[in-house]
C-alpha positions as CSV (number, residue, x, y, z in Angstrom):
1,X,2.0,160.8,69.9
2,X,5.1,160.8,67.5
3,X,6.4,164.4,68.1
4,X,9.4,163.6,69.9
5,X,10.6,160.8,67.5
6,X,9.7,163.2,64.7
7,X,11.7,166.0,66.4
8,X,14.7,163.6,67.1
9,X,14.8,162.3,63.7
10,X,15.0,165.6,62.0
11,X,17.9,166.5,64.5
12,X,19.8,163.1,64.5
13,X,23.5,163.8,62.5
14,X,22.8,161.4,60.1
15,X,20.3,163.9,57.6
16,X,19.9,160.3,54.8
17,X,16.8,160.7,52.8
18,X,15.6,157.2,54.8
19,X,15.5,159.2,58.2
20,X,13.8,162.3,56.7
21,X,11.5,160.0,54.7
22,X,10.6,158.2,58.2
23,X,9.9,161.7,60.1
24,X,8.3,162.8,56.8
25,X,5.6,159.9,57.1
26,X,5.3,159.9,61.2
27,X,4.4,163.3,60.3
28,X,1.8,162.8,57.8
29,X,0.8,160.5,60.2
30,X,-0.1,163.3,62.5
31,X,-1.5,165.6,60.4
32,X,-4.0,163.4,59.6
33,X,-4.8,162.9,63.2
34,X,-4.9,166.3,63.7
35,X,-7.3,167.3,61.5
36,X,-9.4,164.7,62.4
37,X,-9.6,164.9,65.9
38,X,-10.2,168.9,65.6
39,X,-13.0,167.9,62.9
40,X,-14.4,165.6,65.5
41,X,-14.4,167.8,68.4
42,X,-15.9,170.6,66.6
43,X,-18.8,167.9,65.9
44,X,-19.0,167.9,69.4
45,X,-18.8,170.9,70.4
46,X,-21.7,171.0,68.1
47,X,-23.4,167.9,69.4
48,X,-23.1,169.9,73.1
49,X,-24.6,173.6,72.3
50,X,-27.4,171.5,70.6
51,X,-28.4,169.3,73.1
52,X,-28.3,172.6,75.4
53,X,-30.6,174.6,73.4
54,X,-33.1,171.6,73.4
55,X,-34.8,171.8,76.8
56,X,-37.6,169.6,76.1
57,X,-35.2,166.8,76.4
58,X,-34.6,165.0,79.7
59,X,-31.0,164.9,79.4
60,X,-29.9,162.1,82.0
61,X,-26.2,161.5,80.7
62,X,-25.2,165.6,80.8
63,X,-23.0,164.8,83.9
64,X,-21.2,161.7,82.0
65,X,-21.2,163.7,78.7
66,X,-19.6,167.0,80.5
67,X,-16.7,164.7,81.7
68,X,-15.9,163.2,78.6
69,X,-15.8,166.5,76.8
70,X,-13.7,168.1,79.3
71,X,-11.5,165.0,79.3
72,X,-11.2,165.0,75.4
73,X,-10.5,168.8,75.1
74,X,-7.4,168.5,77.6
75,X,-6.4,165.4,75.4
76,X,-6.9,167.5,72.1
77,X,-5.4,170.6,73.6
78,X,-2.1,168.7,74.5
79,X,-2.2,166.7,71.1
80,X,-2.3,169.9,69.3
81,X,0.3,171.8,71.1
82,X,2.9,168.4,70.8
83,X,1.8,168.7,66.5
84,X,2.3,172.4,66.1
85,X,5.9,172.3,68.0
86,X,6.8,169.5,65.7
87,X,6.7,171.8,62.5
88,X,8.7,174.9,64.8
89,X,11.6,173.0,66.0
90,X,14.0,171.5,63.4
91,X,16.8,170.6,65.1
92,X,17.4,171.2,68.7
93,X,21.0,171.2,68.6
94,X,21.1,174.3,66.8
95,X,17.9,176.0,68.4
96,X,18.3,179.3,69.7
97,X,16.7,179.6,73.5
98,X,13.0,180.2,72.5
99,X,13.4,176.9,70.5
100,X,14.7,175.3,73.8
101,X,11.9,176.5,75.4
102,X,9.2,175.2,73.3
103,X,11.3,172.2,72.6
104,X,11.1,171.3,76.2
105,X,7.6,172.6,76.8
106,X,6.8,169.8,73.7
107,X,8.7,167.0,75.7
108,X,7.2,167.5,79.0
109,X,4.0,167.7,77.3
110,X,4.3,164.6,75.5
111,X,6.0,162.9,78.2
112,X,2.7,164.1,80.3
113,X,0.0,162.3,77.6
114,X,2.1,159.3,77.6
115,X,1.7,159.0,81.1
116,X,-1.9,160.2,81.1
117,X,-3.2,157.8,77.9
118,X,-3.7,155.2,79.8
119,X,-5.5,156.8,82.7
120,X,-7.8,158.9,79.7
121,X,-8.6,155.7,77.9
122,X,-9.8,154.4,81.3
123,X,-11.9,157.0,81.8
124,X,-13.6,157.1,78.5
125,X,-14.3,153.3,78.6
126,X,-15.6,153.8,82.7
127,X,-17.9,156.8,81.2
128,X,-18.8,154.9,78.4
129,X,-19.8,151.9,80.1
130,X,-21.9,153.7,82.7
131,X,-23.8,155.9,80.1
132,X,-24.9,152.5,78.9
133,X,-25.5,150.9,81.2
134,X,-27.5,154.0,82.6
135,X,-29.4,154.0,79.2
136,X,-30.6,150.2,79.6
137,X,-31.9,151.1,83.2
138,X,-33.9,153.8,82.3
139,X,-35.2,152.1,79.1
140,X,-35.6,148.7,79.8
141,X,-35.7,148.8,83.6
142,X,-37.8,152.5,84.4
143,X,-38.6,151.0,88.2
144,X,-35.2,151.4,89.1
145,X,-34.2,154.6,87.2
146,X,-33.6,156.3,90.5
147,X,-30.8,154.1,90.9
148,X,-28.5,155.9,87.5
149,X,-30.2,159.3,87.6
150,X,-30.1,160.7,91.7
């Protein structure tokens, strides 16, 4: 979420060990997400193939899960792009024009999941809520289960 800042940092005229030490952590910072979030997804994409290969199980939340997986990879795909063009570009006042290029594919990109975080976060939360609430029906409830499963 900090490319940008990371990218202007490392390209702002004044080079002081404070401003590098800043990017440096911001960063870190993302690395750490980075791996994380790919670890995570992996779990899921995990969590997914195994649930498919299970047919004895009546999965009722496969529509719900399918749009928060879809939703996450577009959110990890962007995340990863924004990370990886933070280590290319190093100052893009002296980029040549494939550095523009990616430089301004990263800012559109990030300028993109700003605008989307908001909307994605509602969506997980919505999904979330309804998978529960879909759960408590057919557990606690099974005479209206028709209601959450079609």
């Amino acid at each position: 979420m900090y490319h940008v800042l990371i990218i202007a940092m490392r390209s702002s005229n004044d080079t002081t060990a404070h401003y590098n030490s800043i990017a440096t952590i911001y960063q870190t910072y993302e690395i750490l997400g980075f791996i994380i979030n790919n670890i995570l997804f992996l779990c899921l994409l995990v969590y997914k193939y195994r649930k498919k290969a299970d047919k004895t199980d009546e999965n009722f939340h496969e529509p719900i899960f399918n749009q928060l997986f879809y939703n996450s990879a577009v959110c990890l795909a962007i995340n990863d792009i924004c990370t990886l063009v933070s280590f290319v570009i190093g100052d893009p006042g002296k980029a040549i024009s494939a550095e523009v290029y990616i430089f301004s594919l990263a800012v559109l990109l990030e300028m993109l999941f700003m605008w989307l975080a908001s909307v994605m976060f509602a969506i997980i939360t919505v999904f979330s809520f309804l998978a529960a609430i879909q759960r408590i029906v057919i557990l606690y409830i099974p005479n209206y289960k028709y209601l959450v499963i079609g």
